[in-house]
C-alpha positions as CSV (number, residue, x, y, z in Angstrom):
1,X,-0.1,-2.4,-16.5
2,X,-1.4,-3.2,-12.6
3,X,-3.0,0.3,-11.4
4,X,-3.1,0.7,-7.6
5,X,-4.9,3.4,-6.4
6,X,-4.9,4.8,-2.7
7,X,-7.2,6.0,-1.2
8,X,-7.3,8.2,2.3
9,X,-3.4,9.9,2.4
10,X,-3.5,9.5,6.4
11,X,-0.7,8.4,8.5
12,X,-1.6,4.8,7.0
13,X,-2.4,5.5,3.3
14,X,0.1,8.3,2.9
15,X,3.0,6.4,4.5
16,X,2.5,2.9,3.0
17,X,1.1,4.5,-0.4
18,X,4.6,6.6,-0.4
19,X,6.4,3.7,-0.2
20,X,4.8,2.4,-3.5
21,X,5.0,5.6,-5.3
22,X,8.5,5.7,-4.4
23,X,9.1,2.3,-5.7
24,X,7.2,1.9,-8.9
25,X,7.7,6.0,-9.8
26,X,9.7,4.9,-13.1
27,X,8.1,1.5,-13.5
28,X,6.2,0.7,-16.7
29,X,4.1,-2.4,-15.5
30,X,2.8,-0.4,-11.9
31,X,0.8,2.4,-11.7
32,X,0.3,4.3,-8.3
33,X,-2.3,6.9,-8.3
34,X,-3.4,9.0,-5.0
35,X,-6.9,9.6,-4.6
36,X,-7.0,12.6,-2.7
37,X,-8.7,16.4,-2.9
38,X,-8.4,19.7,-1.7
39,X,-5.2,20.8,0.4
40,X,-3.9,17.5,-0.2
41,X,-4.5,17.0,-3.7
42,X,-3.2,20.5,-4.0
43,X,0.1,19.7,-2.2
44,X,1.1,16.6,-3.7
45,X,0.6,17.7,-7.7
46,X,3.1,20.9,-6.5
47,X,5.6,19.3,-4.3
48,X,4.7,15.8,-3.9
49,X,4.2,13.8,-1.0
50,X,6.7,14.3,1.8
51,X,7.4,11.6,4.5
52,X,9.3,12.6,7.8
53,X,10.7,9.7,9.9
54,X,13.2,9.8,12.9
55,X,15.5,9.7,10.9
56,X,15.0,11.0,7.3
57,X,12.7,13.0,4.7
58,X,11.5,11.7,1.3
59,X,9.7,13.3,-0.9
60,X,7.8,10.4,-3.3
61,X,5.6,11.4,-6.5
62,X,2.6,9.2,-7.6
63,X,1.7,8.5,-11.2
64,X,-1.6,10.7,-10.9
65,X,-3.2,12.3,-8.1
66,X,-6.7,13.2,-8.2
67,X,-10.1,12.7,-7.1
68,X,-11.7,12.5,-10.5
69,X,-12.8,9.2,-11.5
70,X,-12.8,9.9,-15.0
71,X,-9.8,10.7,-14.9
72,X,-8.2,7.8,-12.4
73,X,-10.0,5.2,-14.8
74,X,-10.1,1.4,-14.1
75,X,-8.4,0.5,-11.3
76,X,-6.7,-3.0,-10.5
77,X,-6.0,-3.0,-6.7
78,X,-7.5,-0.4,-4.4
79,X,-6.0,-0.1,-0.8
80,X,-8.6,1.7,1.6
81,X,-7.5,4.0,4.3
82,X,-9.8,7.0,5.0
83,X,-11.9,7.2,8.5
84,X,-14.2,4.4,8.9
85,X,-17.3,7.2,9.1
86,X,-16.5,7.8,5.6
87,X,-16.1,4.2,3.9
88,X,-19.5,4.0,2.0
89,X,-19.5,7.7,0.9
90,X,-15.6,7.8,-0.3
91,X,-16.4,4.4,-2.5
92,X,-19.6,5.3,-3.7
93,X,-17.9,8.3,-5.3
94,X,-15.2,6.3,-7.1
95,X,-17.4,3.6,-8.3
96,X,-16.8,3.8,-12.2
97,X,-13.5,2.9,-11.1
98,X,-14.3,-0.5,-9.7
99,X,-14.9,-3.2,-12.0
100,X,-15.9,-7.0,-10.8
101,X,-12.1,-7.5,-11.0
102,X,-11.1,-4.8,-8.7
103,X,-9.1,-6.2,-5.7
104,X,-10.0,-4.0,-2.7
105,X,-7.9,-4.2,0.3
106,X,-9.3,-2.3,3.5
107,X,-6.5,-1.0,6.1
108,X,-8.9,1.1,8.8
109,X,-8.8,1.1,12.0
110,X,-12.2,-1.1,13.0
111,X,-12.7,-4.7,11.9
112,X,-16.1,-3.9,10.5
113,X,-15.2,-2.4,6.9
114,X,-14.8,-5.9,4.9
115,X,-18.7,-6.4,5.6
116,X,-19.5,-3.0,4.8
117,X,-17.5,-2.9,1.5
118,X,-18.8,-6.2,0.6
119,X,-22.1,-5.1,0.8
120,X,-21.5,-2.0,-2.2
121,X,-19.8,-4.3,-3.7
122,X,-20.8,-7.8,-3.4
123,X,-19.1,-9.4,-6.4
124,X,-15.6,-8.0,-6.0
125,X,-12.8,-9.7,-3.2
126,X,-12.7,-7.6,0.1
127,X,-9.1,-8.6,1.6
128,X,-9.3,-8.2,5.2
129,X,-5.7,-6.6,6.4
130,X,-4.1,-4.1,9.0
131,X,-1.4,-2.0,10.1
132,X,1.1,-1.1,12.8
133,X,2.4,1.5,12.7
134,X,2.8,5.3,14.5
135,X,2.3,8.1,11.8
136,X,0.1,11.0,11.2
137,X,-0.9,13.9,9.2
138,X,2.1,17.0,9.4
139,X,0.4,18.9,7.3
140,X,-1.1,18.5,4.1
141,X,1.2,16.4,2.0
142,X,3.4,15.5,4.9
143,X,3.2,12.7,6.5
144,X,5.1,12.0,9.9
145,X,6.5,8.5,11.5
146,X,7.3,8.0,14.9
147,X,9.4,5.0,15.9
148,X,11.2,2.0,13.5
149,X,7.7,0.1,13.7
150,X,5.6,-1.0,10.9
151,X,3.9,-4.0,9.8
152,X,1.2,-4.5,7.2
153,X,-0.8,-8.1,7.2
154,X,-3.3,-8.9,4.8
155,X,-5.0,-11.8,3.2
156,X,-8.3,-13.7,2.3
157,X,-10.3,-16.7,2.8
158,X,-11.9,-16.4,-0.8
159,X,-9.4,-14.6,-3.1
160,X,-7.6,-16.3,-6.0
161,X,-4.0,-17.2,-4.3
162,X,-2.4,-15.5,-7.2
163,X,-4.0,-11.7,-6.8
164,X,-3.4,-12.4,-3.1
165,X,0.5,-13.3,-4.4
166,X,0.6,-10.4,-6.7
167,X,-0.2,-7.8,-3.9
168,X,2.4,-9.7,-1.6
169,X,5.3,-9.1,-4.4
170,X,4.3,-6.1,-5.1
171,X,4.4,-4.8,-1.3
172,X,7.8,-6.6,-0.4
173,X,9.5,-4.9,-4.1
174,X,8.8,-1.8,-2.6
175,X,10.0,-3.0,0.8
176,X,7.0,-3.0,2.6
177,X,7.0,-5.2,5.8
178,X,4.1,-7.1,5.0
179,X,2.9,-10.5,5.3
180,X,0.6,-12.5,4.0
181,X,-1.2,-14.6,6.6
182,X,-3.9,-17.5,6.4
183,X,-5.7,-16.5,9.5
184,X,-6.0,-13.3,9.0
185,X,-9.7,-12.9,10.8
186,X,-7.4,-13.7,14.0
187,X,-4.9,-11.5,13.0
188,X,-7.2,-8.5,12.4
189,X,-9.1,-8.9,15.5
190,X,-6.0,-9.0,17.9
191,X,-4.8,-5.8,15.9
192,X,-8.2,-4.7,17.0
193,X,-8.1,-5.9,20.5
194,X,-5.0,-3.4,21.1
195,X,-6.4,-0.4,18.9
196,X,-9.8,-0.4,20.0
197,X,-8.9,-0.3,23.8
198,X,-6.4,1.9,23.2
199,X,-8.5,4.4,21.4
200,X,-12.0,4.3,23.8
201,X,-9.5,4.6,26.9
202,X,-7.5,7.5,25.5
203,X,-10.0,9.3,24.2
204,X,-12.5,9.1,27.7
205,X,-10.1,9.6,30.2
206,X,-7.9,12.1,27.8
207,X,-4.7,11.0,28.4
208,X,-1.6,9.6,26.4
209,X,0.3,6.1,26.2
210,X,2.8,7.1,29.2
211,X,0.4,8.6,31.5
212,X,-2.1,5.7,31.3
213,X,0.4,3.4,32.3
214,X,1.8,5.3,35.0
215,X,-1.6,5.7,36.4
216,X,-2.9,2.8,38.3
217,X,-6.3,4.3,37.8
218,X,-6.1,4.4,34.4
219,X,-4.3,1.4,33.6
220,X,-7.3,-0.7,35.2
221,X,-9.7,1.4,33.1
222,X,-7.3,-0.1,29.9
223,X,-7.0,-3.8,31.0
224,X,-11.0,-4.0,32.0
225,X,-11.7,-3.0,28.4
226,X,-9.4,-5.8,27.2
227,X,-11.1,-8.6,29.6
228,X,-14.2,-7.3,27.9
229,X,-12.9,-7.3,24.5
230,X,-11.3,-10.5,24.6
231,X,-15.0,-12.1,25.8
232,X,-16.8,-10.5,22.7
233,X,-13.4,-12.2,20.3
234,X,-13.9,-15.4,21.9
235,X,-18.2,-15.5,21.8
236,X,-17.4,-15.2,18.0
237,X,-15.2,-17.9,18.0
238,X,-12.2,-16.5,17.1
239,X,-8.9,-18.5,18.0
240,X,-7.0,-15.9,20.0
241,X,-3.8,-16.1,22.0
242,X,-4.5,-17.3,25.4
243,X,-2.6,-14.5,27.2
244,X,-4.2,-12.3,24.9
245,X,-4.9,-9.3,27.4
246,X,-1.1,-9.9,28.9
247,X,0.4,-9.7,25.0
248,X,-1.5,-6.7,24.6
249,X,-0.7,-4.6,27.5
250,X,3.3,-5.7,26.5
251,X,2.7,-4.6,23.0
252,X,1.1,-1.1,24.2
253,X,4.4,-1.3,27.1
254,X,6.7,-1.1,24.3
255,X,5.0,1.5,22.3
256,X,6.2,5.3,22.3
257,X,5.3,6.8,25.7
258,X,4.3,10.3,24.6
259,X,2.5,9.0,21.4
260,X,-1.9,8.3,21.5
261,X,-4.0,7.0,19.5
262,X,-5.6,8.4,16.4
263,X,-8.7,8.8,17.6
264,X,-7.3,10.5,21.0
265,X,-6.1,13.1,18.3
266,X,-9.3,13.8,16.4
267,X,-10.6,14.2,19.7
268,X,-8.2,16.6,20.6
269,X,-8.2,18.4,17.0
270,X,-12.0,18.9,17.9
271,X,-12.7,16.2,14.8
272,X,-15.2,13.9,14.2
273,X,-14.2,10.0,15.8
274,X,-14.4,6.6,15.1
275,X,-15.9,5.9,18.0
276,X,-18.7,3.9,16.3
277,X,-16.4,1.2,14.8
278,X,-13.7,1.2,17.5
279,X,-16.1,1.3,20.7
280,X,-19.7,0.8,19.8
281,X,-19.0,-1.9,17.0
282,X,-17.6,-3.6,20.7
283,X,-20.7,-3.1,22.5
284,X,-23.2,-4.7,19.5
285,X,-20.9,-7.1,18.7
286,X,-21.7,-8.2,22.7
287,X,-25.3,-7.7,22.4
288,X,-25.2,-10.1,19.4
289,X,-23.0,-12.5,21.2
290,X,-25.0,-12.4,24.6
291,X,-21.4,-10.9,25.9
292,X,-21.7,-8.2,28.9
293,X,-19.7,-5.1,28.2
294,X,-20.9,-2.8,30.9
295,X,-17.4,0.1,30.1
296,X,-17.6,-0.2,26.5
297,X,-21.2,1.1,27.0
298,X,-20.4,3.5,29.2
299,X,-17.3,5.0,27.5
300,X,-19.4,4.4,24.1
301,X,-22.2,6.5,25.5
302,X,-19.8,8.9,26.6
303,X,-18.2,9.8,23.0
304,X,-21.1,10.1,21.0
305,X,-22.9,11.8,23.4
């Protein structure tokens, strides 16, 4: 029996974890459990886990969900998608579930989680991976898509090929969009080129998708950050696009107009940010790299202030 647990029932967890409970709900060789607690947990054992897109509503039931480790046992994959402020204290706490063979596969929104897993866990394989996608929190249990668009990419320069095989089949059986990719440092980072622009500007000049790009104001604010992004990717030696910033600004073109980003609406909720992983991370990545990024500090001093 494979168990996969998930943890963080987000926009990313809860949609792409639905899509495996739905999948494997009657299968006897995969386990899904949701690691969850509180209204969530509370939720999902009553009613299960409910999924809105544009154009339907599931309702999916995992094997077990619970935030008991005891009680979720050994696990055999574990896909990672709470907040990135909460990555070492959310492991810590399911640590008799981790054995040496545990595959753990992070899908957060910074870049900086493999490193930071790797380091409470430094004999198990961190998979590097991310999402696209536009989904959200309804309410507890529900979770809500916006748009057709969602791809998952993962993969590892040091995993066995077959565990890194095993996830892929197990993702596309449950028809999963996701790929498995060999550069998938590159891949990561250009994911985080868009996100991490997306979320400092948002969240500092408090204002959606549609109004940043009809604002020429705005819209500089958003491409500076990318020039200064891109430096940081390339001082680290990463081999990017060379049209990078372009691709970008076309990929956030073609997103949703009324949609933000998920930090824009924790900011909004009055929540706590990621604004350490998705704008600061920027700014000491920089410093490391001897890379000037004079608005990342400024919009980075600005939200944790």
């Amino acid at each position: 029996m494979t168990r996969i647990g998930i943890l963080g029932l987000g926009g990313v967890g809860g949609y792409f974890g639905g899509l495996l409970a739905k999948a494997y709900y009657k299968s006897d060789e995969i386990e899904v459990i949701f690691i969850a607690r509180g209204e969530t947990q509370k939720s999902i054992a009553e009613s299960g886990l409910k999924i809105i897109t544009d154009d339907s509503e599931t309702v999916v039931y995992p094997k077990l969900v619970s935030n008991n480790p005891a009680e979720i046992g050994v696990l055999d994959y574990l896909i990672c998608a709470t907040k990135t402020y909460d990555i070492e204290e959310s492991l810590l706490s399911l640590q008799q579930c981790i054995s040496k063979e545990t595959v753990i596969l992070p899908l957060y929104n910074g870049v900086d989680a493999p490193e930071r897993i790797q380091k409470i866990f430094p004999e198990n394989d961190i998979l590097q991976g991310c999402v696209y996608i536009i989904s959200m929190i309804f309410s507890p249990g529900t979770i809500r898509k916006i748009g057709f668009y969602e791809k998952l990419f993962f993969g590892s320069k040091t995993a066995s090929v077959s565990k890194l095989n095993e996830l892929q089949n197990i993702f596309q059986k449950a028809k999963i969009e996701s790929y498995l990719v060999e550069n998938i440092e590159e891949t990561v980072w250009e994911k985080f080129i868009f996100i991490s622009a997306l979320a400092s500007v948002t969240s500092y000049l408090n204002l959606n998708i549609g109004q940043i790009l009809s604002n020429p104001d705005a819209k500089a604010v958003y491409v500076e950050l990318l020039k200064e992004i891109e430096l940081v990717a390339k001082a680290k030696g990463l081999q990017l696009p060379d049209d990078i910033v372009n691709q970008t600004i076309i990929k956030l073109e073609k997103s949703p107009k009324e949609a933000t980003s998920s930090m824009h609406r924790d900011y909004l909720a009055g929540n706590k940010i990621e604004a350490t992983s998705l704008t600061k991370f920027v700014v000491e990545e920089g410093l490391k790299y001897g890379v000037k990024t004079p608005l990342y500090e400024k919009i980075s001093t600005v939200l944790l202030s």
